[in-house]
C-alpha positions as CSV (number, residue, x, y, z in Angstrom):
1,X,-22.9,-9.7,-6.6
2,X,-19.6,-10.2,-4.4
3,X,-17.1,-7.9,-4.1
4,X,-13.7,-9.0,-6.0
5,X,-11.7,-10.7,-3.6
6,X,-8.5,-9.0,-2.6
7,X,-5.5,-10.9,-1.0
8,X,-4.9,-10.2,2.3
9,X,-1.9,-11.4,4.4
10,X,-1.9,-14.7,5.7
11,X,-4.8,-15.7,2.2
12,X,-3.1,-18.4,0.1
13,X,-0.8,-17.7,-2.6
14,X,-0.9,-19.4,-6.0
15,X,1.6,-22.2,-6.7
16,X,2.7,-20.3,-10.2
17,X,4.1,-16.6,-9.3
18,X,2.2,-15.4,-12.8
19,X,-0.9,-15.9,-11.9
20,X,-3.8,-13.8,-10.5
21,X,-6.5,-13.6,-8.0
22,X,-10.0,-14.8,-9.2
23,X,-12.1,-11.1,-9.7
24,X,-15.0,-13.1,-9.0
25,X,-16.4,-12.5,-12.9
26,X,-15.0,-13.1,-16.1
27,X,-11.4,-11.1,-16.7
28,X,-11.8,-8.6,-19.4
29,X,-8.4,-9.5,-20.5
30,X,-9.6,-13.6,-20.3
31,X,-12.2,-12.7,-23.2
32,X,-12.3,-15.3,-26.4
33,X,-9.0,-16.7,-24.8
34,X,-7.7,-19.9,-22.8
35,X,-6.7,-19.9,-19.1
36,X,-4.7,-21.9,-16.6
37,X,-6.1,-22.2,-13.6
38,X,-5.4,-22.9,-9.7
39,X,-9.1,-24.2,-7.6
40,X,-9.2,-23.5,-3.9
41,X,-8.4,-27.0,-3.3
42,X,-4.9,-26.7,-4.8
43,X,-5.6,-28.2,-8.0
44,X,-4.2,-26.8,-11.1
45,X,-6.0,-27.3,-14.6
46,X,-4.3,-26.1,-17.8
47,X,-5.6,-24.7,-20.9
48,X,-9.1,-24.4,-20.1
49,X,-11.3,-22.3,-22.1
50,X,-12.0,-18.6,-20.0
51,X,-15.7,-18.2,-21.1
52,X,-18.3,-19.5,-23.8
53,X,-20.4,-22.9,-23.0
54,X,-18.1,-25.1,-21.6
55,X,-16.1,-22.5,-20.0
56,X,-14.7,-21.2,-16.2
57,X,-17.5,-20.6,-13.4
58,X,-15.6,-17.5,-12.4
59,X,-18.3,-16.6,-9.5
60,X,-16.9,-17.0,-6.1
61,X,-19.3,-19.3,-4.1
62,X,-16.4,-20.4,-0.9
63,X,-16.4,-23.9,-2.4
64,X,-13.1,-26.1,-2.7
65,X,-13.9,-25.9,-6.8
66,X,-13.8,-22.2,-7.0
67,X,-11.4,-20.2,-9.3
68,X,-8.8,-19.2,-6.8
69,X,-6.0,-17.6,-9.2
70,X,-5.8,-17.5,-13.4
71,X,-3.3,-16.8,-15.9
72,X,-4.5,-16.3,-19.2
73,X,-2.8,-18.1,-21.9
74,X,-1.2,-16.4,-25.0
């Protein structure tokens, strides 16, 4: 499994100040709840459900479509 990713200076910073980096796995805190998201590429997808069967692929593969940052949504 890879290490949680940690930013470092000169990494990308997420477009909304709230959010967080991507752990690499499932947020305990994202548990049974809804999430906005920011991918690598930029893109920023709202109210999407954190885990279950249609759920986030939280693992971190280097792709464009990974989880970059998260907020979880009250």
């Amino acid at each position: 499994m890879k290490a949680a990713h940690k930013l470092q200076p000169g990494d990308a910073m997420p477009k909304v100040d709230s959010m967080r980096p991507n752990p690499g796995k499932l947020p305990k805190e994202a548990i049974g709840k809804r999430v906005s998201i920011e991918l690598r590429n930029g893109r920023i997808c709202h109210n999407w459900a954190a885990d279950g069967q249609s759920g986030c692929r939280w693992t971190l593969t280097n792709n464009d479509w990974d989880i970059a940052f998260y907020e979880v949504l009250k």
